[in-house]
C-alpha positions as a Markdown table, in Angstrom:
| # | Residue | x | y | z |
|---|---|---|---|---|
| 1 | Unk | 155.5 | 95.5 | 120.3 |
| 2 | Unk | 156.0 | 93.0 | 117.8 |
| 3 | Unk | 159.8 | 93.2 | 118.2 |
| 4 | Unk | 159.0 | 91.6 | 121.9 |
| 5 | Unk | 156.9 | 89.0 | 120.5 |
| 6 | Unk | 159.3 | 87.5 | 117.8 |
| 7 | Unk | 162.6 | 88.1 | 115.9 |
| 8 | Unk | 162.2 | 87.4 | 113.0 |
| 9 | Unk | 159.5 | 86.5 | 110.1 |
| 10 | Unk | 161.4 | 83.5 | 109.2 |
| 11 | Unk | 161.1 | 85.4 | 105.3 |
| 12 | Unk | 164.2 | 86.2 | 103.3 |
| 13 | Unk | 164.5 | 90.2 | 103.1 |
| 14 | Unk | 161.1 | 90.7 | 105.9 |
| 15 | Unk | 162.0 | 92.7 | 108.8 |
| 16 | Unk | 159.8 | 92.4 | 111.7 |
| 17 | Unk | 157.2 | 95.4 | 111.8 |
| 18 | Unk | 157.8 | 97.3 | 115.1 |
| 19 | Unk | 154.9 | 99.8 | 114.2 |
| 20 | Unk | 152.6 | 97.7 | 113.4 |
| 21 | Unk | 150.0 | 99.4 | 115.7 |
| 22 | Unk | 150.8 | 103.0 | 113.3 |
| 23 | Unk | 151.0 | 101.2 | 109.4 |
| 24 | Unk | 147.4 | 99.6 | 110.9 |
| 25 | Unk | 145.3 | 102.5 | 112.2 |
| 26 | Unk | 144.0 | 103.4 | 108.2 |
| 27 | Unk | 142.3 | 100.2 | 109.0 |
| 28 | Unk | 140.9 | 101.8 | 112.4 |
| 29 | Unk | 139.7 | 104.4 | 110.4 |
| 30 | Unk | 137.7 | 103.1 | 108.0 |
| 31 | Unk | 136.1 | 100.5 | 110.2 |
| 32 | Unk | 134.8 | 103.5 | 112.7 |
| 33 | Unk | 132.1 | 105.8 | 111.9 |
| 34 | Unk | 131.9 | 107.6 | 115.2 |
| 35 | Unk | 134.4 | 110.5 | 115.1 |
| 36 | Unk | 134.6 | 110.2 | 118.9 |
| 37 | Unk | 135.4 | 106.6 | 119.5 |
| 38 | Unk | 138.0 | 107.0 | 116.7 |
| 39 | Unk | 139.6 | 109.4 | 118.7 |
| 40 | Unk | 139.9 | 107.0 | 121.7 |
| 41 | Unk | 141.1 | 104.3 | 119.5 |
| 42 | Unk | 144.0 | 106.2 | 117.3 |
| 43 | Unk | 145.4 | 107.9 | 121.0 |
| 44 | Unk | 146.6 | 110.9 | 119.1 |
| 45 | Unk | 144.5 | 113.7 | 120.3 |
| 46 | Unk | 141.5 | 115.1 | 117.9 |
| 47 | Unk | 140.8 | 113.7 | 114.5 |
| 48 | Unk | 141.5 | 117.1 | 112.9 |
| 49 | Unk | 145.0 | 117.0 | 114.6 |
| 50 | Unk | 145.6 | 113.4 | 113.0 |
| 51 | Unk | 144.5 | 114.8 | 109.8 |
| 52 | Unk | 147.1 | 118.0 | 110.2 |
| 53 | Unk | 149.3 | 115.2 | 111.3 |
| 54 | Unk | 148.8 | 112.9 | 108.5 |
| 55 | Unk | 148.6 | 115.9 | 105.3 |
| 56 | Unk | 152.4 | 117.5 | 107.2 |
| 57 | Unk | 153.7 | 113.7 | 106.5 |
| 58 | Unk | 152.5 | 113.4 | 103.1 |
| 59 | Unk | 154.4 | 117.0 | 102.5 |
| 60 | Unk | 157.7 | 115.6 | 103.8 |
| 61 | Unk | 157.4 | 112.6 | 101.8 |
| 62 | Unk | 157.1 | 114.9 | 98.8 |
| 63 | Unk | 159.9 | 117.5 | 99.9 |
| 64 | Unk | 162.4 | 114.0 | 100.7 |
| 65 | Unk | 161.4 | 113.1 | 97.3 |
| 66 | Unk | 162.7 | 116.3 | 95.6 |
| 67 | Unk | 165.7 | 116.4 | 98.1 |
| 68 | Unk | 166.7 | 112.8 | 97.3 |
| 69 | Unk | 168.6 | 112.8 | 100.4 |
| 70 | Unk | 170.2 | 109.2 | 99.7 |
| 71 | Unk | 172.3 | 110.9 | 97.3 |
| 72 | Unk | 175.4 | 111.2 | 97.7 |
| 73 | Unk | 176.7 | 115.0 | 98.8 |
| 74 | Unk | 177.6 | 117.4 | 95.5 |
| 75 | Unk | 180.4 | 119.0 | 97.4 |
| 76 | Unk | 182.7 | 117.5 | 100.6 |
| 77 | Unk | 181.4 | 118.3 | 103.8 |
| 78 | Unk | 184.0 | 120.5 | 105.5 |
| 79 | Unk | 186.2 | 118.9 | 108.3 |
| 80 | Unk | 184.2 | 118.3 | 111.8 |
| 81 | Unk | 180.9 | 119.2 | 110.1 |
| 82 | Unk | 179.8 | 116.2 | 111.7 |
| 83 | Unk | 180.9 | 115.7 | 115.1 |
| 84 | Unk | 179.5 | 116.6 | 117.5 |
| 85 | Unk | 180.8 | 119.1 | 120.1 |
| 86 | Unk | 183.6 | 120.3 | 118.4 |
């Protein structure tokens, strides 16, 4: 949504945010006691879902962590391994 309202943040190295809505809703969260309404407001089914959601995130975080996928390959990937059909 923001990308549609401007294109840039007019700061050096600051991408526009185009999930604001999703890095926000922590805030949703902690300004809404009732369980129910909060529900309604974060549109992602119940809270113990977003919870399940939320803790499966955290693990992947972890696991890219360990993984250090930016790092470049140990071996050569073998020729066509990427491209798709073959």
């Amino acid at each position: 949504m923001a990308g549609l309202l401007k294109k840039t943040t007019g700061l050096v190295e600051l991408a526009v945010c185009d999930t604001l809505h999703k890095r926000l809703k922590i805030f949703m969260v902690k300004a809404e006691p009732n369980v129910k309404k909060l529900e309604e407001q974060l549109q992602s089914g119940q809270i113990e879902e977003v919870i399940v959601q939320a803790e499966n995130e955290l693990s992947l975080a972890r696991k890219m962590v360990q993984w250090k996928p930016w790092e470049l390959l140990v071996d050569e990937p073998p020729t066509n391994q990427w491209k798709w059909p073959i």
